[in-house]
N, C-alpha and C positions, 0 to 999 in steps of 0.2 A: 306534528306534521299532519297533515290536511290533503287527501288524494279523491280525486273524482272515481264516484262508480260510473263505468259506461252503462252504454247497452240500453237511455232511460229516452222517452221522449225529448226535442227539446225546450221545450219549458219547465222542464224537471232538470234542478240542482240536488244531487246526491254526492254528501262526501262523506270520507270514514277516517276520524281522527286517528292517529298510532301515536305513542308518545304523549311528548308535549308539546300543546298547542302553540303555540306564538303572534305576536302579531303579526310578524312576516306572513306566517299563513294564512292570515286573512286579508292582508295588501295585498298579495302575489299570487293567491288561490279562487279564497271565496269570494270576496268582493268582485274579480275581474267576473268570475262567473257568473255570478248572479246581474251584473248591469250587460254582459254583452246577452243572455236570454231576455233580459226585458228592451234591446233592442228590435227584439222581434214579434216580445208577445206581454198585453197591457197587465198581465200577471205571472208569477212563478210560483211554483211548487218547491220547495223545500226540504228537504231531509238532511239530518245529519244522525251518522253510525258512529256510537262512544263504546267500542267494542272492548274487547281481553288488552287489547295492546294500547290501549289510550289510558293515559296517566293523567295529565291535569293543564290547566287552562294556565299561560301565563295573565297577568296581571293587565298588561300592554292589551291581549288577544279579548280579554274582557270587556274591557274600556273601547277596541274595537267594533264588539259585537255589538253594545250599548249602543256606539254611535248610529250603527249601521243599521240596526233595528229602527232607531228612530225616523231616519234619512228614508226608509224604505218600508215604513208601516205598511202602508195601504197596498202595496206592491204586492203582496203573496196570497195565493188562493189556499193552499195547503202549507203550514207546517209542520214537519213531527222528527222525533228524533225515535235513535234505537239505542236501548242501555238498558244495563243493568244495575244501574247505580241509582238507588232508588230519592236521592237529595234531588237527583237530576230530572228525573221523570214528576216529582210531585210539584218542587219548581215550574214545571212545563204545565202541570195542570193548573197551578193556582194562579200562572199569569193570562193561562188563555184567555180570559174574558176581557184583556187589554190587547190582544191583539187580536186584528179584524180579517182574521181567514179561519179557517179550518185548523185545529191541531187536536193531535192525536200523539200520545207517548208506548210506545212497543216495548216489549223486554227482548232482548238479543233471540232469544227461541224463535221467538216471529219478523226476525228480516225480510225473509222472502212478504210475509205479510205487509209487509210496510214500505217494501218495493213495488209492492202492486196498487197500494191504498195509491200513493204519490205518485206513480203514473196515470193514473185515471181521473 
């Protein structure tokens, strides 16, 4: 499951997985959120929180993200995620250099840290 953090600029997408991810939640969550923020602004900022309570990616929700990455390269000024899952954070570093914004990967300690990075 996939839920919005408020409280964020809007051209900041922030969500905190619980569970398991699914495709549904990214047809029904993240996708709708991230194209109605680029209704209003020619880039977004990005986070996602892979906290104590998130478990694992379905297959579907993968092949999602794939797409959606692709469909929406150039779209985001920031991305970074928060975890503690260290496959996930090194993942994140060894792809930045293919994707064309900012990214940064947090360990859960530092959310608030990476609530402020990604609004600014």
């Amino acid at each position: 499951m996939l839920k919005r953090i408020g409280s964020l600029p809007a051209h900041v997408v922030a969500l905190e997985a619980e569970g398991t991810v699914s495709a549904e939640d990214y047809e029904t969550v993240l996708i709708p959120a991230v194209e109605e923020a680029l209704k209003e602004h020619s880039k977004v900022s990005f986070l996602m929180v892979l906290g104590d309570a998130f478990e694992t990616y379905e297959a579907g929700a993968l092949w999602d993200d794939t797409v959606f990455g692709f469909k929406h390269l150039t779209d985001f000024k920031k991305v970074g995620v928060v975890t503690d899952r260290n496959w996930i954070a090194e993942t994140m570093r060894l792809l930045s250099p293919l994707i064309p914004a900012e990214t940064l990967a947090f360990p859960l300690k530092k959310r608030e840290q990476a609530l402020k990075w990604i609004a600014n």
